[in-house]
LOLOKOL-398588 format. One line per 3 residues: number of its first residue (from 1); their letters; for each residue x, y, z of C-alpha. Coordinates in steps of 0.5 Angstrom, whole numbers, plus 2048, in hexadecimal, padded with zeros to 3 digits. Example, Ala and Ser with C-alpha at 12.3 -4.5 7.8 and 13.67 -1.06 7.14 Angstrom:
1 = AS = 819/7F7/810; 81B/7FE/80E
REM end
This chain:
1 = XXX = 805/813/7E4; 804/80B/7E2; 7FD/808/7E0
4 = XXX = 7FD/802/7DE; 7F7/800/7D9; 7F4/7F9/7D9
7 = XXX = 7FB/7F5/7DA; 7FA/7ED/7DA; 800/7EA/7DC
10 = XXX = 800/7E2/7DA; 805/7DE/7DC; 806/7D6/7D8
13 = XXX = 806/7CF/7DC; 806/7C8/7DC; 800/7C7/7D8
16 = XXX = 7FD/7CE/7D7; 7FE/7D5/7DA; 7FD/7DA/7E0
19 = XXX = 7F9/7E0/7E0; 7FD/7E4/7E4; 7FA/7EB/7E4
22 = XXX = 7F3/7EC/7E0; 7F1/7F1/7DD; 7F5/7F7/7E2
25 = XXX = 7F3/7FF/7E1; 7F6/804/7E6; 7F8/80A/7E6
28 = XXX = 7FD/80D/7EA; 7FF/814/7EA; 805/818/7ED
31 = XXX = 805/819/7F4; 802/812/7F6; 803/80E/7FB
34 = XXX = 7FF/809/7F8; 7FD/802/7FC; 7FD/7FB/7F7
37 = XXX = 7FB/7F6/7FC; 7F8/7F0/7FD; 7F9/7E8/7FF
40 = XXX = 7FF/7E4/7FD; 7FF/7E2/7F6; 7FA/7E7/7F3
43 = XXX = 7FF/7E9/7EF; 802/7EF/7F2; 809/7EF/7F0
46 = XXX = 808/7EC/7E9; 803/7F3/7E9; 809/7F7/7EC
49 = XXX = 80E/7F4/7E7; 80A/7F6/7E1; 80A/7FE/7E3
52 = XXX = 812/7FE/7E1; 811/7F8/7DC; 816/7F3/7E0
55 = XXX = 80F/7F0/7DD; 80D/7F0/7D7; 806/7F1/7D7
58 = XXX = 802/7EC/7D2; 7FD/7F2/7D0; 7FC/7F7/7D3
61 = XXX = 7FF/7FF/7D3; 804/801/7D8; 805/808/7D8
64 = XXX = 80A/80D/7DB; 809/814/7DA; 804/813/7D5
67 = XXX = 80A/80F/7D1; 808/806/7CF; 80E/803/7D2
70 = XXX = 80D/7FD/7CF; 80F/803/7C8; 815/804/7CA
73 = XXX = 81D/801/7C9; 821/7FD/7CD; 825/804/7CF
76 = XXX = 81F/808/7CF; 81B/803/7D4; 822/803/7D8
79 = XXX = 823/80B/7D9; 81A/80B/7DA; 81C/805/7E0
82 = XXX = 821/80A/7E3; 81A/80E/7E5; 818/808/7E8
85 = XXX = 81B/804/7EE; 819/7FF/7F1; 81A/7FC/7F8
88 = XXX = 819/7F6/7FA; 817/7F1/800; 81E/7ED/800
91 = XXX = 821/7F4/800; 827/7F1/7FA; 82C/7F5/7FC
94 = XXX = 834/7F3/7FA; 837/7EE/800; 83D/7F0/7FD
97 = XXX = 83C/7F8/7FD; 83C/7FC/803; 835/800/804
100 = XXX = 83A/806/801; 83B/802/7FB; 835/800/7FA
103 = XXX = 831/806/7F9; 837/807/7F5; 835/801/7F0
106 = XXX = 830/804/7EC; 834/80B/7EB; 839/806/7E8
109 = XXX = 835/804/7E3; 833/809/7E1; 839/80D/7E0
112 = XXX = 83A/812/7E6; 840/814/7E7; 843/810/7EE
115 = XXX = 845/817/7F3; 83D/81A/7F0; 83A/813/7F2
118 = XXX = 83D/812/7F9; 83B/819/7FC; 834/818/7F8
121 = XXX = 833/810/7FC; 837/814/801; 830/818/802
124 = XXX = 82B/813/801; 82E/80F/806; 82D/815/80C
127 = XXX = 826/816/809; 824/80F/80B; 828/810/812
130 = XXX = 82E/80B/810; 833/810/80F; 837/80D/814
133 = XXX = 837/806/811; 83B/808/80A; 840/802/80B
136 = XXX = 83C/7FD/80E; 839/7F7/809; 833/7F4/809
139 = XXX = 834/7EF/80E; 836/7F4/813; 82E/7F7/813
142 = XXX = 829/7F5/815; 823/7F4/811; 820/7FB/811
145 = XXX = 827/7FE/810; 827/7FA/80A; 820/7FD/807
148 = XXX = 823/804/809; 829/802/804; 825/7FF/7FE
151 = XXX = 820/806/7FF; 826/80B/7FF; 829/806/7F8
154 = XXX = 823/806/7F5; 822/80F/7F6; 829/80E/7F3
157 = XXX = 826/810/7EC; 822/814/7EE; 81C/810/7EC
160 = XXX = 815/815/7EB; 812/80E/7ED; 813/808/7F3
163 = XXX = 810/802/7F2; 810/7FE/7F9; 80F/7F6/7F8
166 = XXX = 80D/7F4/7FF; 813/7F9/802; 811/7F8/80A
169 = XXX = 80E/7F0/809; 816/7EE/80D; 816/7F3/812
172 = XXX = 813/7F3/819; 80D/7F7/81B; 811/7FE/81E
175 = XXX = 817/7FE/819; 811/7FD/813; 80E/803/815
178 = XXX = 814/807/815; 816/805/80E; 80F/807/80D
181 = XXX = 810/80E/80F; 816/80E/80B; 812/80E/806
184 = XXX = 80C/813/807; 813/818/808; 816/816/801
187 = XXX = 80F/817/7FE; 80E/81E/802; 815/820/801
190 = XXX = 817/81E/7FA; 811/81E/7F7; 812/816/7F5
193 = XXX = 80C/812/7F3; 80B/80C/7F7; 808/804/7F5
196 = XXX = 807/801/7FB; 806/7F9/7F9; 804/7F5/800
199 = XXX = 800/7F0/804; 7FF/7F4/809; 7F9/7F8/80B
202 = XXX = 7FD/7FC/811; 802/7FF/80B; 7FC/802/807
205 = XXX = 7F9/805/80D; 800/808/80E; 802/80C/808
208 = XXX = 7FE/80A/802; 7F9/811/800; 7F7/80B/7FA
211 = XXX = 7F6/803/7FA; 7F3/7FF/7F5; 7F2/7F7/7F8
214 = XXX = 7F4/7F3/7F3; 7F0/7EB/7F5; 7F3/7E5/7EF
217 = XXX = 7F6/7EA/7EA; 7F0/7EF/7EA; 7EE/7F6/7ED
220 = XXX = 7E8/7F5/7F0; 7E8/7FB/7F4; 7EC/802/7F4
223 = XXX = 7EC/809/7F6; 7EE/80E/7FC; 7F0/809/802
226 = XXX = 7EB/80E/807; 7E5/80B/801; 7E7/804/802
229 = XXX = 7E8/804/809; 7E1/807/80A; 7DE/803/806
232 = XXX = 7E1/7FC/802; 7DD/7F9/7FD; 7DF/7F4/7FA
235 = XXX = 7E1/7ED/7FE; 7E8/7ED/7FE; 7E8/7F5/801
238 = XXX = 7E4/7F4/807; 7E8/7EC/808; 7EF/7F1/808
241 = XXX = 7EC/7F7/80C; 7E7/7F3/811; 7E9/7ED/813
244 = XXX = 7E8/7EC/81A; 7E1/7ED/818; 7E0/7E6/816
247 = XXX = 7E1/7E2/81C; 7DC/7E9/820; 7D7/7E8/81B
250 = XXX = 7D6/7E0/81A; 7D0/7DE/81D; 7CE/7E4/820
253 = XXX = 7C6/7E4/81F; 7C6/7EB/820; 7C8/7F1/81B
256 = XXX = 7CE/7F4/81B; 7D1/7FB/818; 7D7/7FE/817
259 = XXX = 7D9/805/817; 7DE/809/816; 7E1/80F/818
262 = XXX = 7E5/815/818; 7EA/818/81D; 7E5/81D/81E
265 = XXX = 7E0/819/81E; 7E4/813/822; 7E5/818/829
268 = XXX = 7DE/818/82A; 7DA/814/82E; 7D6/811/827
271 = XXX = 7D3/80B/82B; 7D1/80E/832; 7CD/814/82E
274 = XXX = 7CB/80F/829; 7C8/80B/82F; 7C4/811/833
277 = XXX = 7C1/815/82D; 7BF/80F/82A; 7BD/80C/830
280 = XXX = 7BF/805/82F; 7C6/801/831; 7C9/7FE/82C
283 = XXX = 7D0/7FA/82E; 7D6/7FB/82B; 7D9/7F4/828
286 = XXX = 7E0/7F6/825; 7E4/7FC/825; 7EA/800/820
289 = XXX = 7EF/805/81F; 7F3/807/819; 7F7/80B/817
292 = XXX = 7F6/80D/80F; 7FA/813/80C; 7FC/816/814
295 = XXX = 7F4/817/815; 7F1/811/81B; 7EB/80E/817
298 = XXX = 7E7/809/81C; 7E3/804/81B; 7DD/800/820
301 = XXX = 7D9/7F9/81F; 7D2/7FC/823; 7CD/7F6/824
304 = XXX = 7C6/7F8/823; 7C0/7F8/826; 7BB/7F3/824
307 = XXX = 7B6/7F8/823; 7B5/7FC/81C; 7B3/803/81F
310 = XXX = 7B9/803/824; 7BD/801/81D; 7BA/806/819
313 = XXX = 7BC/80B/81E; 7C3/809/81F; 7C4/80A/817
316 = XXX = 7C1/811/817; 7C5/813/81D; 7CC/810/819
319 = XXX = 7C9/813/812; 7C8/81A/815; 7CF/81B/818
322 = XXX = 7D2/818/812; 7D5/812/816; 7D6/80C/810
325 = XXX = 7D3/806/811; 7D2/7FF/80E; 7CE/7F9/810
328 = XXX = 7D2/7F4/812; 7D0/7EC/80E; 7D3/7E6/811
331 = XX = 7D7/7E4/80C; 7DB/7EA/80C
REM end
């Protein structure tokens, strides 16, 4: 659907030029829901801007259903771009237009005639469960009612593609999970695929099936989200997916490891059988639940025994039930 080929994006400054994506191959196909995260000023949203070409890329491909956008004119990328929306996390909606008028707006542009435009806008705004707030203008809805308009504007073309530069970043934790689940039904039921662009671990875990981490400009870890969560190798990941594990893990003298679990797995009594046919107690430092792709995945800090036999029993009996695990160091 989109891959991108070793895009660089630099911008100019004072006395010189920033680097703002290095080097970026990624590829993402149809039906994704596919996850870009990272910190503030890893260079997210200059990198979802390259995939319509709101940013030029310095080099690099850009390709749309196996088409160069960068090949293409002026009215060519336009008409491309209609299969491309965007949302935003300022929502950008028209002060002046009613939510009505402003999913009318893009089909104004390009040219649908008004009574088919407004019952087109008519469904989009049901679809996202505002139809009842036709006439009420962006001051009169709350923050989420807001993104729900700006969702149901960017469908209004019918886009095969939706891009969602840091989409929930405004909203409060519940009304961002709605607007999460919103977009899990348009990607089910209308077949749309969907970038997510995002700061925030929670987001990933709810709806991406993709993510690529992304840490000053480059990808330095990408694949299934269920892969990374289980297993993160690069430093970045495991700063983004295992936080907490700093403040457990520092000046500790004993080893720890982390497992991980399946919903399956989860609702057994790993840690009590573990200890019985192992024959040693191990204490649990920390412990998590998450919810990736609507299965529960689980994950445990264990702290180990000191002595080597009981560690190597502990690994053979996670090995043999194919429980995931690492060793934890401290400066994870």
């Amino acid at each position: 659907m989109i891959e991108l080929q070793n895009v660089c994006k630099t911008f100019p400054v004072s006395g010189g030029s920033v680097e703002a994506v290095k080097d970026v191959s990624l590829k993402i196909e149809k039906g994704d829901i596919f996850g870009i995260i990272g910190l503030s000023g890893a260079g997210k949203s200059t990198l979802v801007r390259c995939m319509n070409l709101l940013e030029r890329p310095t080099s690099g491909k850009v390709l749309f259903r196996g088409v160069d956008m960068a090949s293409l004119s002026k009215k060519e990328l336009l008409e491309k771009r209609h299969s491309i929306s965007m949302i935003f996390q300022s929502f950008n909606l028209l002060e002046q237009r009613t939510a009505l008028k402003n999913v009318c707006y893009p089909m104004e542009i390009t040219g649908v005639p008004k009574k088919e435009a407004v019952a087109k806008a008519k469904q989009l705004l049901e679809l996202v469960d505002l139809g009842d707030r036709l006439g009420s203008y962006p001051s009169q809805l709350s923050g989420g009612q807001k993104q729900r308009v700006a969702i149901a504007r960017a469908l209004a073309t019918d886009p095969e593609v939706l891009l969602c530069d840091e989409a929930t970043s405004a909203l409060d934790p519940k009304t961002t999970r709605s607007i999460l689940q919103l977009l899990q039904d348009i990607n089910r039921d209308m077949g749309v695929t969907i970038v997510v662009i995002t700061h925030e671990m929670k987001v990933v875990e709810q709806i991406c099936n993709k993510v690529a981490v992304l840490d000053n400009g480059s990808v330095v870890e990408t694949g299934p989200v269920k892969d990374i969560f289980l297993s993160p190798k690069s430093q970045m990941a495991k700063t983004l997916i295992l936080p907490q594990n700093n403040e457990i893990t520092k000046n500790m003298s004993q080893r720890i490891i982390r497992i991980v679990f399946d919903g399956q797995e989860s609702s057994e009594p790993v840690i009590s059988s573990l200890s019985l046919e192992c024959h040693t107690a191990v204490s649990i430092m920390g412990a998590d639940t998450k919810n990736i792709g609507g299965k529960a995945y689980g994950e445990m800090l264990l702290q180990l025994p000191d002595d080597e036999v009981s560690v190597s029993r502990i690994f053979k009996y996670l090995e043999d039930r194919k429980i995931g695990f690492e060793e934890v160091s401290e400066d994870e």
